[in-house]
C-alpha positions as CSV (number, residue, x, y, z in Angstrom):
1,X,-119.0,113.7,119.6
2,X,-116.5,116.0,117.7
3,X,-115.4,119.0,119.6
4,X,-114.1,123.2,118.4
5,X,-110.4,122.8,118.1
6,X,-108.1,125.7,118.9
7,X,-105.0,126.6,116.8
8,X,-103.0,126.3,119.7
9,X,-103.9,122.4,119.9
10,X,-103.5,122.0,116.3
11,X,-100.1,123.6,116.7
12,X,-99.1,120.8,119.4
13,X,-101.1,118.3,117.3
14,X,-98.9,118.7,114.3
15,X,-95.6,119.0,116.8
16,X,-96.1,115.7,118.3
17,X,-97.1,113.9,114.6
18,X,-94.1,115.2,113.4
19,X,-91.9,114.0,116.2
20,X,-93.8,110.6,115.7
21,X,-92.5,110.4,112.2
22,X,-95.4,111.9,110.4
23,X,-94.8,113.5,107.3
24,X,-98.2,114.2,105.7
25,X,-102.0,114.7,106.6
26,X,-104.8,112.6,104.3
27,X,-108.0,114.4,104.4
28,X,-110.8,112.3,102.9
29,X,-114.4,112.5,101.8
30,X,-116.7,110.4,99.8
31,X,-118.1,111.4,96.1
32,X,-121.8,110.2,95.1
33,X,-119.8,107.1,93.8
34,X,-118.7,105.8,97.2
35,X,-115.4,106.1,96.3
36,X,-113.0,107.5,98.7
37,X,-111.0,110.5,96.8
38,X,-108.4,112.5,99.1
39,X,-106.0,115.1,99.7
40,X,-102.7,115.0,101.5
41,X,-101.1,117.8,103.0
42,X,-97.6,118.3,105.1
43,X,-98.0,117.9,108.6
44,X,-97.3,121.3,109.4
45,X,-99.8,123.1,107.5
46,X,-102.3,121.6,109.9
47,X,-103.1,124.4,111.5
48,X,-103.5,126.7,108.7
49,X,-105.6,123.7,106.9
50,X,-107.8,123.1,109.6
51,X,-108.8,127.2,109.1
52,X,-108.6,127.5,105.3
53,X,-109.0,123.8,103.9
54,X,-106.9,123.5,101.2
55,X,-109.0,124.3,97.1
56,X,-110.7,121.0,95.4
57,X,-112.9,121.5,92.0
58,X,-116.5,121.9,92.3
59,X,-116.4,118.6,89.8
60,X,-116.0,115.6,92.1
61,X,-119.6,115.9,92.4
62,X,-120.1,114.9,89.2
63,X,-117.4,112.1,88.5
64,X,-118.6,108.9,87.8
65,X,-117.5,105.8,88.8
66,X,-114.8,105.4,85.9
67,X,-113.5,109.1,86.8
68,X,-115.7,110.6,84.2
69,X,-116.9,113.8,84.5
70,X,-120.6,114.6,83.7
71,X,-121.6,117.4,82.5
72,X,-125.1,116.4,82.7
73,X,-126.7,118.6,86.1
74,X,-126.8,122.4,85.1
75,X,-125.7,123.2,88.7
76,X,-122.4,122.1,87.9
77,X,-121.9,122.0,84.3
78,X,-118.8,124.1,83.5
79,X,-115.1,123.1,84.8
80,X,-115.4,126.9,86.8
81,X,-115.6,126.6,90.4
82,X,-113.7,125.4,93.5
83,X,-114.9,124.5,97.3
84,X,-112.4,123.9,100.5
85,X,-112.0,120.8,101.5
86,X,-111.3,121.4,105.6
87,X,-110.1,118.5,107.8
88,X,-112.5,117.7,111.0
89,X,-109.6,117.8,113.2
90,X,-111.1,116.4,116.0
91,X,-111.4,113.4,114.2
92,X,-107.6,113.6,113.0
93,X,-105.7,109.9,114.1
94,X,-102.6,108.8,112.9
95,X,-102.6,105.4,110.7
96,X,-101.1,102.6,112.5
97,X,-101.0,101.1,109.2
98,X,-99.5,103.9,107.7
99,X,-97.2,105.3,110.4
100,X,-96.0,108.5,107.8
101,X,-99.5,109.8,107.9
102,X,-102.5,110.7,109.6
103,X,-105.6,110.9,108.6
104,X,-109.2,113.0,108.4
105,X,-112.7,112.9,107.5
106,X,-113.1,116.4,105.0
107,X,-116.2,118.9,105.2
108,X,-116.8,120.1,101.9
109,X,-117.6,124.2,102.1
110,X,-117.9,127.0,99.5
111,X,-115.0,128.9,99.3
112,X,-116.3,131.5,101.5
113,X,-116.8,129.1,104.4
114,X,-120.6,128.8,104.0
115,X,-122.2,125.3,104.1
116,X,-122.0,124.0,100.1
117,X,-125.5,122.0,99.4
118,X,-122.9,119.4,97.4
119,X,-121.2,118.4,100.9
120,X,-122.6,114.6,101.4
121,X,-121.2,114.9,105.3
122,X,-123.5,117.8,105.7
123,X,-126.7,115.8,104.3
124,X,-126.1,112.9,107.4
125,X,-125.4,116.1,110.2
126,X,-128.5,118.1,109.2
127,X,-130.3,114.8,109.4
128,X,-128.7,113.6,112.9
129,X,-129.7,117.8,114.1
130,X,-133.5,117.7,113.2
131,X,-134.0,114.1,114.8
132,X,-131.8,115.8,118.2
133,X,-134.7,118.5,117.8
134,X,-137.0,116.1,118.2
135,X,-135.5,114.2,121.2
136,X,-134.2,111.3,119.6
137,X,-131.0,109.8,119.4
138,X,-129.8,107.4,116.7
139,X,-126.8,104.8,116.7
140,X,-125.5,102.8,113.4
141,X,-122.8,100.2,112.4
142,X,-121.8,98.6,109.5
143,X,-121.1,95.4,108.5
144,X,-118.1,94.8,105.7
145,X,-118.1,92.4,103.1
146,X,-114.5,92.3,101.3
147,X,-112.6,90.3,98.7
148,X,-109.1,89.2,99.3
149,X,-107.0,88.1,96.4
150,X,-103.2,87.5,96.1
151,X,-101.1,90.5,94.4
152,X,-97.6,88.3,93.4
153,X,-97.5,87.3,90.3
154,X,-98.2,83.6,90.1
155,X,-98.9,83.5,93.7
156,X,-101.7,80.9,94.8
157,X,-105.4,82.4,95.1
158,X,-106.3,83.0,98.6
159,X,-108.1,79.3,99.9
160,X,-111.6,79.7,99.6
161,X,-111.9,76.6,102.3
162,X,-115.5,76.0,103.8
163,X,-117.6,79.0,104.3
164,X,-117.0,80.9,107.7
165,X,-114.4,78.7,108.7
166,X,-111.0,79.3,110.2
167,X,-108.7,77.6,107.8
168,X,-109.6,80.1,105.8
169,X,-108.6,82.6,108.3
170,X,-105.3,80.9,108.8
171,X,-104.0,81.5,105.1
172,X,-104.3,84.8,106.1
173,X,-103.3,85.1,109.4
174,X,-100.1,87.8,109.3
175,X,-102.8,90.2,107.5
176,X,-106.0,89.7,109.8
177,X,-103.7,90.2,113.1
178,X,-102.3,93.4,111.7
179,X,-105.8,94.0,110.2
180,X,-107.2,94.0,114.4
181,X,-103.8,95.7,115.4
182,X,-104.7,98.8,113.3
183,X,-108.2,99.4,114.0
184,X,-107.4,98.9,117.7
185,X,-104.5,101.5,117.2
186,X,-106.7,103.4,115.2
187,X,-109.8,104.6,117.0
188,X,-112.4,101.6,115.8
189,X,-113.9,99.4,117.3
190,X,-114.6,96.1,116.3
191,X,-117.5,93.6,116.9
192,X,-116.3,91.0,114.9
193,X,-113.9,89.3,112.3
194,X,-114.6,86.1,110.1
195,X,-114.4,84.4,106.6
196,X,-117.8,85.0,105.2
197,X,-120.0,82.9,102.7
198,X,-117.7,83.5,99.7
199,X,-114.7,82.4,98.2
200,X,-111.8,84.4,99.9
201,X,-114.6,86.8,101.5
202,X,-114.5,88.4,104.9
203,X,-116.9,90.5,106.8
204,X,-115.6,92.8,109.8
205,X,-118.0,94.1,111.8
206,X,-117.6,98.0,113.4
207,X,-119.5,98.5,116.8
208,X,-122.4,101.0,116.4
209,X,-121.7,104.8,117.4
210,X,-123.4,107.8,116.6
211,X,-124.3,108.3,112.9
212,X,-121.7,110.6,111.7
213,X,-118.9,109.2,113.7
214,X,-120.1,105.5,112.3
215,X,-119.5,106.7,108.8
216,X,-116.4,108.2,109.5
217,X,-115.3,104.9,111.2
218,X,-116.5,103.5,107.7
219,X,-114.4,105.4,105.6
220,X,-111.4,105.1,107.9
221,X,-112.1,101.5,108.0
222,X,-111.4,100.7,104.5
223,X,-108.6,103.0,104.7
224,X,-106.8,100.5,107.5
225,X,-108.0,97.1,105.3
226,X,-106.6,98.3,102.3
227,X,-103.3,99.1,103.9
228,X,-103.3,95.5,106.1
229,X,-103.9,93.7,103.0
230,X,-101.2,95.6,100.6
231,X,-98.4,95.1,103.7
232,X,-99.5,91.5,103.5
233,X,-99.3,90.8,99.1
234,X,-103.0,90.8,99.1
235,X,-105.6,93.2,97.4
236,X,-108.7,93.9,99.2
237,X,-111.9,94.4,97.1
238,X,-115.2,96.2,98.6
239,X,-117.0,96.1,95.1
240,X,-120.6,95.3,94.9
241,X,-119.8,92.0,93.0
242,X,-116.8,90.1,92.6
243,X,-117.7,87.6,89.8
244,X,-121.3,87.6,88.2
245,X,-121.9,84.1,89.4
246,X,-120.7,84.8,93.3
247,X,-122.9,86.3,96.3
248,X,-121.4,89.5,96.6
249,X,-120.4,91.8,98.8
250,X,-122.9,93.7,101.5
251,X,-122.3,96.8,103.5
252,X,-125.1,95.7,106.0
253,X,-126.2,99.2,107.8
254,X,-127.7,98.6,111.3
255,X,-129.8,101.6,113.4
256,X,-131.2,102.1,115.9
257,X,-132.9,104.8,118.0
258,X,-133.3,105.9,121.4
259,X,-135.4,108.8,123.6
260,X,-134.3,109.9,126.9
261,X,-131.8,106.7,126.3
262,X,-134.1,104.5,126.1
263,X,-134.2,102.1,123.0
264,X,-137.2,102.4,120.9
265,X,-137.3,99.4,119.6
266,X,-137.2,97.6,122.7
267,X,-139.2,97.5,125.5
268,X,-142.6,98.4,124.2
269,X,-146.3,96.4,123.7
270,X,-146.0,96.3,120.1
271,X,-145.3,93.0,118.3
272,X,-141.7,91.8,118.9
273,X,-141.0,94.5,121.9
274,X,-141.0,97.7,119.6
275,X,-142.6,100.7,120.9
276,X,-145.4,102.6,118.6
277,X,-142.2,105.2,117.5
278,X,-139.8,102.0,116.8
279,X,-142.0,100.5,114.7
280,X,-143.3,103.7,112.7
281,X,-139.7,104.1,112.4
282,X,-139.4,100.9,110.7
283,X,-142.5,100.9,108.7
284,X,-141.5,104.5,107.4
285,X,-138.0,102.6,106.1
286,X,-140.2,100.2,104.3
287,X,-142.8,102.7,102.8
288,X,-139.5,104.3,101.1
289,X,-137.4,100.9,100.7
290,X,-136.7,101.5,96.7
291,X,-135.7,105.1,96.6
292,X,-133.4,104.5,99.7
293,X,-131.9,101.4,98.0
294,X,-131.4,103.9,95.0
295,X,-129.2,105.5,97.2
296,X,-127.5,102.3,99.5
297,X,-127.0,100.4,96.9
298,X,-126.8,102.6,93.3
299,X,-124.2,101.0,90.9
300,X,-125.0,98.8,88.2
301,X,-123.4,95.8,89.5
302,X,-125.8,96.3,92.5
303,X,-128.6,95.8,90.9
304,X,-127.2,92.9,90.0
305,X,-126.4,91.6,93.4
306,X,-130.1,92.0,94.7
307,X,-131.3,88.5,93.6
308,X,-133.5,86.4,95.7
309,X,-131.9,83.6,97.1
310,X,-128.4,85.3,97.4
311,X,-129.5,87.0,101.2
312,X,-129.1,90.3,99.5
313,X,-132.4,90.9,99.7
314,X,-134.8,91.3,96.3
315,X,-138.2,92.5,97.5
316,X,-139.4,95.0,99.9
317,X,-140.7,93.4,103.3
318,X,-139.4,93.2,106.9
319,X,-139.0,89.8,108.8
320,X,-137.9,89.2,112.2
321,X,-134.0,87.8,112.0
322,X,-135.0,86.9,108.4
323,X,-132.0,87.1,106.0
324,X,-133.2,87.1,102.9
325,X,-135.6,90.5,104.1
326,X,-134.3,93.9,103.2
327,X,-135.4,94.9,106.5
328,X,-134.2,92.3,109.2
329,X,-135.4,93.3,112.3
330,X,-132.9,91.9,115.6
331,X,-135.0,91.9,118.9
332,X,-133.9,92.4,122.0
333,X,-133.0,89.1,123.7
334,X,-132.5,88.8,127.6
335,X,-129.2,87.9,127.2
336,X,-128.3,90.6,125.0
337,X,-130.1,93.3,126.8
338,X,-132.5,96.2,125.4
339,X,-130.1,98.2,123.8
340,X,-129.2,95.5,121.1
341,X,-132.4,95.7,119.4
342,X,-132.2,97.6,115.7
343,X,-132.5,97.3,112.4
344,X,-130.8,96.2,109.5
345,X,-130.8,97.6,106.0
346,X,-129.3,94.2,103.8
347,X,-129.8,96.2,100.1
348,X,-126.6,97.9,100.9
349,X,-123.0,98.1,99.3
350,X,-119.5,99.7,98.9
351,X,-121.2,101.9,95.4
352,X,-123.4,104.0,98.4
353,X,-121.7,107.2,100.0
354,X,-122.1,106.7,103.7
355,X,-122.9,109.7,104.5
356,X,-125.8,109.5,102.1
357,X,-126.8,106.4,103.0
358,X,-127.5,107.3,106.7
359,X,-129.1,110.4,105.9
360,X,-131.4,109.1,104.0
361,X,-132.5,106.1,106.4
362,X,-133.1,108.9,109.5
363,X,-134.8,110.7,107.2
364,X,-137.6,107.8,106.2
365,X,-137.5,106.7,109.3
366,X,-138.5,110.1,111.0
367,X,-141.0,110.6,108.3
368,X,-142.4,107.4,109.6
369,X,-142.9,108.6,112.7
370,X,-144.2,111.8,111.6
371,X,-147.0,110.2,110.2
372,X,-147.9,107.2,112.7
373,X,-147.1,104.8,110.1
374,X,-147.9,101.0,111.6
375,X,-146.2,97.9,110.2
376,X,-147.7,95.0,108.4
377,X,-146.6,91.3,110.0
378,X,-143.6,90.2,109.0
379,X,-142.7,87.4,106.3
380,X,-140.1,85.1,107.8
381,X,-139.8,83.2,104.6
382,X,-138.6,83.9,100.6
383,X,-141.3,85.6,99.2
384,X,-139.1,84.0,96.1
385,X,-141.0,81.1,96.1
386,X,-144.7,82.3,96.3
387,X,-146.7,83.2,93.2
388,X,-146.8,86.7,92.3
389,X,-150.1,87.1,93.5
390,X,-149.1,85.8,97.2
391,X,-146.7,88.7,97.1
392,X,-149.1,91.6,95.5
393,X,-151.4,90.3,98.3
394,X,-148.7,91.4,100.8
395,X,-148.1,94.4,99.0
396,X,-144.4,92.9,98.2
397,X,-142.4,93.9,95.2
398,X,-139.6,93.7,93.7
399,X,-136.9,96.4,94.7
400,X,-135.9,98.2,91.0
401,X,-133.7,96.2,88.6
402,X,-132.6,98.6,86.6
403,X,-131.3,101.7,86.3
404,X,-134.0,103.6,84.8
405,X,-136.5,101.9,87.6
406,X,-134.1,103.1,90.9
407,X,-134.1,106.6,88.8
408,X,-138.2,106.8,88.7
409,X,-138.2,105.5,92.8
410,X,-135.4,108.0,93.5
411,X,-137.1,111.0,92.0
412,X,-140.5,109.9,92.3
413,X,-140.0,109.9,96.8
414,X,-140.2,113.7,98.4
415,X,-139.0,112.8,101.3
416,X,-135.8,111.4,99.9
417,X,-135.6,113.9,97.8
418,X,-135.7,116.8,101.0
419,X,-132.9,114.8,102.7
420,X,-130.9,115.0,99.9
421,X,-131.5,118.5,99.0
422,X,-132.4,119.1,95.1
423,X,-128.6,120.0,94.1
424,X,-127.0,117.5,95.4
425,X,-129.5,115.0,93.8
426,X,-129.4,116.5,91.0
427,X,-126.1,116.0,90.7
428,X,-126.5,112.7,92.0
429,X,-129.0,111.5,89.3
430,X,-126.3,112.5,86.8
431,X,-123.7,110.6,87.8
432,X,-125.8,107.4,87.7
433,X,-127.0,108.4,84.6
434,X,-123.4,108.7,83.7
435,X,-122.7,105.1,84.8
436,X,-125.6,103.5,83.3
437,X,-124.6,105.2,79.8
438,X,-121.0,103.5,80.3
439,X,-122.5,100.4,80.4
440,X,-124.9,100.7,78.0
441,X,-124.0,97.7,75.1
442,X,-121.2,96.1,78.0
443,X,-121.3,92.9,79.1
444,X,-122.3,92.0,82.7
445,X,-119.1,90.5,83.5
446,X,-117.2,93.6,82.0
447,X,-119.5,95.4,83.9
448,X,-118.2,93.5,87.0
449,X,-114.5,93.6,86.4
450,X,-114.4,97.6,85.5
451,X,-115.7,98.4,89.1
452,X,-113.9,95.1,90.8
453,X,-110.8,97.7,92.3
454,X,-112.6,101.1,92.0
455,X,-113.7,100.1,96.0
């Protein structure tokens, strides 16, 4: 858990950087985009930026994903304003993969210090407080999808070999051992490493932590990839799709929950071991699946992605270790223990802000407990292949295919609405409304390419 640091540590922090060769200070935070934008300061003004934060425009909550600016949320509709962006220090690490800098996560707060509704970090810790308030504990970890692709000009395409196998590994070898090196050296843990499904597509897999610090882990992770891969003549890609015709790539979120350390969705009488909290929990996710996946999966090129056959997940329903369901629930296994039972979100990419993303699964999920939601059985099939009516008997839709449809679910749903707070969805809404008016009369596959290296 992050800690008060004292000006007299940050004084020796900054000593012993600079002694290690560090020259400057990243400080990062995610826009509404999930795009990582940044400021870098010297070394030395640690201390005084860790007080003050150093002066970013009020905009960057309304850039799109092409670095437009939208005008469109009164809230923020003149270019007059400017917040502090102020490193969480106790969260400062130097990059192993970067060994000139060091590197923060950034609170967003109005220029008198006060909490500024637009800060997406604050949305997850107000959520993370109110479920503390009510005795429970959550844990989360992410799974990566990425794109590698050769940066030399005329250099061979990274081997696509046979799915998850380690020839395909081996093309890449210098870059996934420096890859493990630097998130070692670099504070994350790692579950897991492999070629994935795709043509040169990998998946790394962080171990869970507590909410905030697992979307900081995010964030730094794609920091450390991005570096590996440039070291190594490669180009890492995070983007929702790759090609229009390719499975795409996932930013699986997995949670869990716990009171008095004990796993809620383990250990109890209700079907598959969950207790009655776990699985309102989980049937509060599902009651609010298409205005969370409004916010875990929001660009145009998601919507795209989430097509039934692909394990991306297309329609609302749970299943147990089912991967074409949006909600795959993992049991708890006597070989894996209690503790390894959770939840995992599929409808979930590199276009969602972290942050926002796990605020707004706590905060469905605590609304299903709140109201002693109960689940309905599980489909462990494709609802795919049934007839529409199968699927309207099991209350099963279709998540939202367009833009205008994950607008209606987004603003049509309270409690996402309350997690968010009302400026910093309105804002929100008008930056996808933004991006959906960019690619208004585009092609898919332009569509595709114009966000392929914007993650």
């Amino acid at each position: 858990m992050e800690r008060n640091v004292t000006a007299v540590d940050l004084q020796a922090k900054a000593e012993a950087l600079a002694k290690e060769g560090v020259v400057g200070i990243t400080i990062a935070w995610v826009d509404n985009n999930g795009i990582t934008r940044s400021r870098t300061v010297p070394v030395d003004e640690l201390p005084s930026v860790a007080e003050r934060g150093v002066g970013v425009t009020t905009l960057f909550a309304v850039f799109d994903s092409h670095d437009g600016i939208t005008f469109g949320h009164p809230g923020l509709s003149t270019p007059s304003g400017d917040v502090r962006l102020v490193p969480v220090a106790d969260r400062l690490v130097r990059l192993a993969g970067q060994p000139a800098f060091a590197w923060a996560p950034g609170r967003q707060v109005a220029a008198d210090g006060s909490a500024w509704p637009y800060d997406q970090r604050g949305v997850l810790e107000r959520q993370v407080e109110r479920a503390a308030g009510l005795g429970l504990e959550f844990r989360a970890g992410y799974e990566m999808e990425f794109h590698l692709s050769r940066t030399e000009p005329g250099a061979a395409e990274v081997l696509s070999g046979p799915a998850y196998g380690p020839r395909v590994l081996l093309d890449v070898d210098g870059f996934a051992a420096q890859l493990l090196r630097d998130l070692r050296d670099n504070g994350v843990r790692v579950n897991q490493f492999h070629a994935e499904y795709g043509p040169a597509q990998f998946e790394l897999s962080i171990a869970a932590a507590d909410p905030v610090t697992a979307a900081d882990q995010q964030v730094l992770a794609r920091q450390t990839i991005h570096a590996a891969a440039d070291a190594h003549g490669l180009r890492a890609s995070f983007a929702p799709l790759v090609t229009t015709e390719g499975v795409g790539n996932g930013w699986h979120l997995h949670t869990s929950l716990s009171r008095d350390g004990v796993n809620l969705l383990s250990g109890g009488a209700e079907p598959y071991g969950m207790t009655p909290e776990g699985a309102a929990y989980l049937a509060g996710l599902l009651r609010d699946l298409p205005a969370i996946t409004a916010v875990t999966a929001p660009s145009v090129p998601s919507l795209h992605r989430l097509r039934p056959g692909y394990f991306s997940s297309a329609f609302t329903f749970w299943g147990v270790e089912n991967r074409e369901a949006a909600l795959r629930f993992v049991p708890a296994t006597d070989l894996l223990g209690a503790s390894h039972a959770n939840v995992e979100l599929k409808p979930s990419d590199a276009s969602a802000n972290p942050y926002l993303a796990l605020g707004v699964v706590i905060a469905s999920g605590l609304a299903g407990i709140a109201d002693g939601l109960t689940l309905p059985e599980p489909v462990q099939e494709d609802p795919s292949s049934w007839s529409a009516e199968q699927r309207d008997r099991r209350n099963i839709h279709r998540l939202p295919t367009t833009p205008e449809e994950q607008r209606r679910a987004l603003l049509g749903n309270d409690r996402v609405r309350a997690a968010l707070g009302e400026e910093l969805l309105g804002a929100f809404a008008a930056v996808r409304a933004a991006d959906q008016a960019w690619a208004e009369g585009k092609t898919i596959q332009d569509v595709v390419a114009a966000h392929l290296w914007r993650y």
